[in-house]
C-alpha positions as CSV (number, residue, x, y, z in Angstrom):
1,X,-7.8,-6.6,-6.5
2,X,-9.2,-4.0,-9.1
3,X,-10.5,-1.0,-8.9
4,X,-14.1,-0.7,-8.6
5,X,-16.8,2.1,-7.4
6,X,-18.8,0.4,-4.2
7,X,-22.4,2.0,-3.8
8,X,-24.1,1.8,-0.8
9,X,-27.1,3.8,1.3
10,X,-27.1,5.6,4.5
11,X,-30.9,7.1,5.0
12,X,-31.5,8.8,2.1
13,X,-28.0,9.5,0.6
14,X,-25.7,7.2,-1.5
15,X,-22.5,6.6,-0.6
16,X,-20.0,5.9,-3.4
17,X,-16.7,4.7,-2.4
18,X,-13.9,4.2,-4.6
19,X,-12.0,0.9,-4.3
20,X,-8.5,0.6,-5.3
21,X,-6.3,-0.5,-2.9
22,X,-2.9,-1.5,-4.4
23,X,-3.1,2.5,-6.3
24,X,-3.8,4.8,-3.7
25,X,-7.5,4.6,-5.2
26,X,-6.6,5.8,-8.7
27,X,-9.1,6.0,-11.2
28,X,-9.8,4.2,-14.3
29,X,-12.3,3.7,-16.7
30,X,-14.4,1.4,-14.8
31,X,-15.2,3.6,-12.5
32,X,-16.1,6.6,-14.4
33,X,-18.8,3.7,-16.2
34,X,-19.8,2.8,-12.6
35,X,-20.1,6.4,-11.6
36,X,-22.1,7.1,-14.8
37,X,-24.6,4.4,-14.1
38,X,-24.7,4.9,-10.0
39,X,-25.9,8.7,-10.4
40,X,-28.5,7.4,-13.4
41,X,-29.9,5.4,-10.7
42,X,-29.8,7.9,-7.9
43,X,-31.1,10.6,-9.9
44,X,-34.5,8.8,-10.8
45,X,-35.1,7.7,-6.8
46,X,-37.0,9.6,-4.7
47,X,-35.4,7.4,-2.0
48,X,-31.7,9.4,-2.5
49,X,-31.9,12.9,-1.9
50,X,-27.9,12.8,-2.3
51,X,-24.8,11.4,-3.0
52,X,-21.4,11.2,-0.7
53,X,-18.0,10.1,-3.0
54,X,-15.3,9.1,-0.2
55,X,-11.6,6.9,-0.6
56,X,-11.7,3.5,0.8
57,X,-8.9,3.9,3.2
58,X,-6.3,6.3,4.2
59,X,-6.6,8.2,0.4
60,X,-9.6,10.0,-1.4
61,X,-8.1,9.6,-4.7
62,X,-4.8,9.5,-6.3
63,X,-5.9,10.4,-10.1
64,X,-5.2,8.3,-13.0
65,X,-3.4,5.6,-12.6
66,X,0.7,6.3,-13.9
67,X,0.8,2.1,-14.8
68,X,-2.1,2.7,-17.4
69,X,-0.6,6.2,-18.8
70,X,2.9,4.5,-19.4
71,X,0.9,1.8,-20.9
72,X,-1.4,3.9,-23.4
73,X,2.4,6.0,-24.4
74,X,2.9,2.4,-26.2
75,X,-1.1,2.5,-28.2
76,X,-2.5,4.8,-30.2
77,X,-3.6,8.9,-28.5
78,X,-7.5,7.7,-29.1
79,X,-7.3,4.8,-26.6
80,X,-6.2,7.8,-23.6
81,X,-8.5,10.4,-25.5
82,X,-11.2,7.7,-24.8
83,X,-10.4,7.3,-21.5
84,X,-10.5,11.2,-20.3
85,X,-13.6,11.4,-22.3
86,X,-15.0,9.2,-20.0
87,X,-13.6,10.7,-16.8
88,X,-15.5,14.1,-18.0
89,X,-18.7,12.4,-18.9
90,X,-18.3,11.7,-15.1
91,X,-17.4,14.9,-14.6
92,X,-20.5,16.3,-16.4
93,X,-22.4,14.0,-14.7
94,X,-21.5,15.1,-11.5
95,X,-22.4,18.7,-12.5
96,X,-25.6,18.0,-14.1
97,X,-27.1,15.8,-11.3
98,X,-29.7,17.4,-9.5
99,X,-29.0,16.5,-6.4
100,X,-26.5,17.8,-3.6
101,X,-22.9,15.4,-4.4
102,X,-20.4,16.0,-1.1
103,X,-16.7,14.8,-1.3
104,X,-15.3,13.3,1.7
105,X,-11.3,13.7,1.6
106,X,-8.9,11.7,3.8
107,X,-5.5,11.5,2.9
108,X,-5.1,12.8,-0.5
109,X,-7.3,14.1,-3.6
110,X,-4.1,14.6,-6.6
111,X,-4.5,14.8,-10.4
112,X,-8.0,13.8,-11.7
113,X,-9.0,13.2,-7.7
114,X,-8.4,16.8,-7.0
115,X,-10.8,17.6,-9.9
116,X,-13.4,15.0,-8.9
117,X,-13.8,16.7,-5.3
118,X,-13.8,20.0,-7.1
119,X,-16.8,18.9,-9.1
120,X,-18.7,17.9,-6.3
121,X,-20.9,20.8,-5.0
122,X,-19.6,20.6,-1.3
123,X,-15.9,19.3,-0.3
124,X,-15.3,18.2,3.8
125,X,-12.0,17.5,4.6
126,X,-9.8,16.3,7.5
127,X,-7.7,18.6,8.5
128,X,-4.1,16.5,7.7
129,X,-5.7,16.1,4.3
130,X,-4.1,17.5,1.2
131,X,-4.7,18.4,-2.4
132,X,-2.2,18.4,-5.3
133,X,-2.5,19.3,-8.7
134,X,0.4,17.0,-9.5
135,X,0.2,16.9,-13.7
136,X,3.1,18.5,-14.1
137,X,5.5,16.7,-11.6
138,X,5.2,14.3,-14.5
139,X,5.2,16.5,-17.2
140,X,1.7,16.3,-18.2
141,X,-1.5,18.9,-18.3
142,X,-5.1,19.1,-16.2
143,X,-7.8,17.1,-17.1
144,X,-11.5,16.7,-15.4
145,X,-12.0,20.6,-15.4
146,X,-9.3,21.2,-13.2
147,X,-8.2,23.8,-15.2
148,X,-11.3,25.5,-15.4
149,X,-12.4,25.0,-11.1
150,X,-9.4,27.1,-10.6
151,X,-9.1,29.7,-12.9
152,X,-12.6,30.7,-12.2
153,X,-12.2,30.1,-7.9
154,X,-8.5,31.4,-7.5
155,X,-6.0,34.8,-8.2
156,X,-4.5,33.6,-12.5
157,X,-1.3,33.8,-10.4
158,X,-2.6,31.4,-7.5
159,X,-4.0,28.9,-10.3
160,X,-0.8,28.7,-12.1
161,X,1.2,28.3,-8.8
162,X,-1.1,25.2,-8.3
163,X,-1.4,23.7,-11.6
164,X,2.3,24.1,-12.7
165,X,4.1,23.9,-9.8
166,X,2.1,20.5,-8.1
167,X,3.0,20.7,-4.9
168,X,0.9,19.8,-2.2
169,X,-2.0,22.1,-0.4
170,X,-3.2,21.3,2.7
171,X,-6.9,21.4,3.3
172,X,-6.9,24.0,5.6
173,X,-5.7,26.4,3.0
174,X,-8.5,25.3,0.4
175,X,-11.1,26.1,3.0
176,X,-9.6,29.5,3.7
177,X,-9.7,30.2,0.1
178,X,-13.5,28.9,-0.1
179,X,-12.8,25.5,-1.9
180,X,-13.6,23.4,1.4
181,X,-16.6,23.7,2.8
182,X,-15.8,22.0,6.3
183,X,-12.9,20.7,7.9
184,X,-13.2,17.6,10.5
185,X,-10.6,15.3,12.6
186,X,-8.9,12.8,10.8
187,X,-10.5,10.0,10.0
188,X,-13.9,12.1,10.5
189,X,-14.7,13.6,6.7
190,X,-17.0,11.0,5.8
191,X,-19.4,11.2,9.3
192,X,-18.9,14.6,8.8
193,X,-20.0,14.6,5.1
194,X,-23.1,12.6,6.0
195,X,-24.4,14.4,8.7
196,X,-24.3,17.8,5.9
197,X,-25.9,15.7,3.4
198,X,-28.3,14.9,6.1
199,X,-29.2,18.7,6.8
200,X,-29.5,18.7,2.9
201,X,-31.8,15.7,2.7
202,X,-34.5,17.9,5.0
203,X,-34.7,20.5,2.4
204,X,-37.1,20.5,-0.8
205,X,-35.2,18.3,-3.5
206,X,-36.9,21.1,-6.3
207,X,-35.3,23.8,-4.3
208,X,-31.7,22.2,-4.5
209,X,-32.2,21.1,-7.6
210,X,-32.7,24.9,-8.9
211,X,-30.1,26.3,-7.1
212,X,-27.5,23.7,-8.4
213,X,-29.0,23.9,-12.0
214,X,-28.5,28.1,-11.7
215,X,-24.9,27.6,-10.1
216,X,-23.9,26.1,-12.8
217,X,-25.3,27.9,-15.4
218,X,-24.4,31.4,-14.4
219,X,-21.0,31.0,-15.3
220,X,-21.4,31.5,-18.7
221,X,-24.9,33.7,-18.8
222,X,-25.7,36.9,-19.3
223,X,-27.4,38.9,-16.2
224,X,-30.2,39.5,-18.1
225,X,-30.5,35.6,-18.9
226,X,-29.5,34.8,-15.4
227,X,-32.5,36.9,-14.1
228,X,-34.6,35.6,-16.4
229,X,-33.7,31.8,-15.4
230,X,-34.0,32.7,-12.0
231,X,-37.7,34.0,-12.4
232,X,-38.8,30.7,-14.1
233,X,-37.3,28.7,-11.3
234,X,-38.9,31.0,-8.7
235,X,-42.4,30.9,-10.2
236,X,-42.0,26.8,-10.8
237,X,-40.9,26.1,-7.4
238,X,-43.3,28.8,-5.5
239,X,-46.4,26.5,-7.5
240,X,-44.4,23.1,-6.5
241,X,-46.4,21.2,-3.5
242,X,-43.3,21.7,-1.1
243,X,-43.7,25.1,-1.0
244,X,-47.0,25.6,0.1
245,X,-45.5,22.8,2.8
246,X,-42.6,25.1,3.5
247,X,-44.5,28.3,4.1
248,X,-47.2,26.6,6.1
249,X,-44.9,25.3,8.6
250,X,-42.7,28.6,8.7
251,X,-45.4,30.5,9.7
252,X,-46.7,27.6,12.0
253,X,-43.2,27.7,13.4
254,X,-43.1,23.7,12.9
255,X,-40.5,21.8,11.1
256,X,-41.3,21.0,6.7
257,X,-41.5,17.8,5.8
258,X,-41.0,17.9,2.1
259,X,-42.0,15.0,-0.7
């Protein structure tokens, strides 16, 4: 079978599961295309309010796949360039996407799959699951902003424990350290991923999409350009229609419905 990103609904959030069986669910170029194109489709339907990436199976994701690495050794560095270029257009799509994205890890997130659930803006986990930053084990370096996640989330010391020793975290760690959001049973990430993205579906779409867009421009602003960000994204949302529907039913103690 090959690899493949599977796309289906549940209410109002996508589901986007990635399919390779015989690799542990490694990635590939096909699927950064098909992830490309799924999120250009969610992100101009009012019918998705957001997005759920999971593992088919026992894995999340084992990164790239080591078949197609030994293979592109024998052709020329632009074929792999081209190939992590796609994986970060992904990756910046991920980012960029105004609405809420959860990862749902079973098993194992290693290599580029660690750095895909890192992208996300919410990682649930099973419990048993674990992450590994495994480039090194086979003498190679981050890619999909792996580098960057960490360095900016961890201790310089912690991040280069990770990223050049690869062994395996477990996800109970990550979420002690802030980089899971929720732990469930085995077996239980993605119920428990769709039942968040549910809460999230409830809430204004223009108000997520704000926050996100300010999350992940803050990193590299100013405070004085943060503030002033934050003001034009205050005053825009305050004269959207949801929130004259948000403070209505707040102070009529009744539950928004927002457009």
């Amino acid at each position: 079978m090959t690899a493949e990103l599977k796309s289906t609904s549940e209410g109002r959030t996508m589901v986007l599961t990635i399919a390779n069986p015989t690799q542990r669910n490694a990635l590939g170029p096909e699927i950064y295309a098909a992830g490309i194109e799924a999120l250009n489709g969610a992100e101009s339907s009012d019918e998705i309010r957001s997005v759920v990436i999971v593992g088919e199976g026992a894995w999340f994701c084992a990164g790239g796949s080591l078949q197609r690495l030994s293979d592109n050794r024998q052709r020329d560095p632009s074929v792999q360039a081209e190939s992590i270029e796609g994986l970060h257009n992904w990756i910046d799509s991920i980012r960029a996407f105004p609405k809420p994205i959860i990862a749902a890890v079973e098993g194992a997130a290693a290599g580029a799959g660690f750095s895909l659930a890192l992208a996300c803006d919410f990682v649930v986990a099973a419990r048993d699951a674990v992450f590994a930053a495994s480039y090194s084990n086979v003498a190679l370096s981050p890619d999909g902003g792996l580098s960057w996640q960490l360095a900016r989330a961890l201790p310089r010391q912690l991040a280069s424990e990770w990223l050049m020793c690869g062994e395996r975290i477990g996800a109970p760690r990550l979420h002690a350290l802030g980089l899971v959001n929720e732990l469930s049973e085995h077996g239980q990430a993605l119920a428990s991923a769709l039942a968040l993205a549910a809460r999230l579906n409830a809430r204004a779409p223009n108000s997520l999409a704000s926050i996100k867009e300010l999350l992940s421009e803050a990193p590299g602003a100013t405070f004085a350009s943060q503030l002033s960000q934050e003001r034009d994204h205050f005053v825009r949302n305050l004269h959207h229609p949801n929130a004259g529907v948000g403070i209505a039913a707040f102070i009529e103690k009744k539950p928004p419905h927002y457009e």
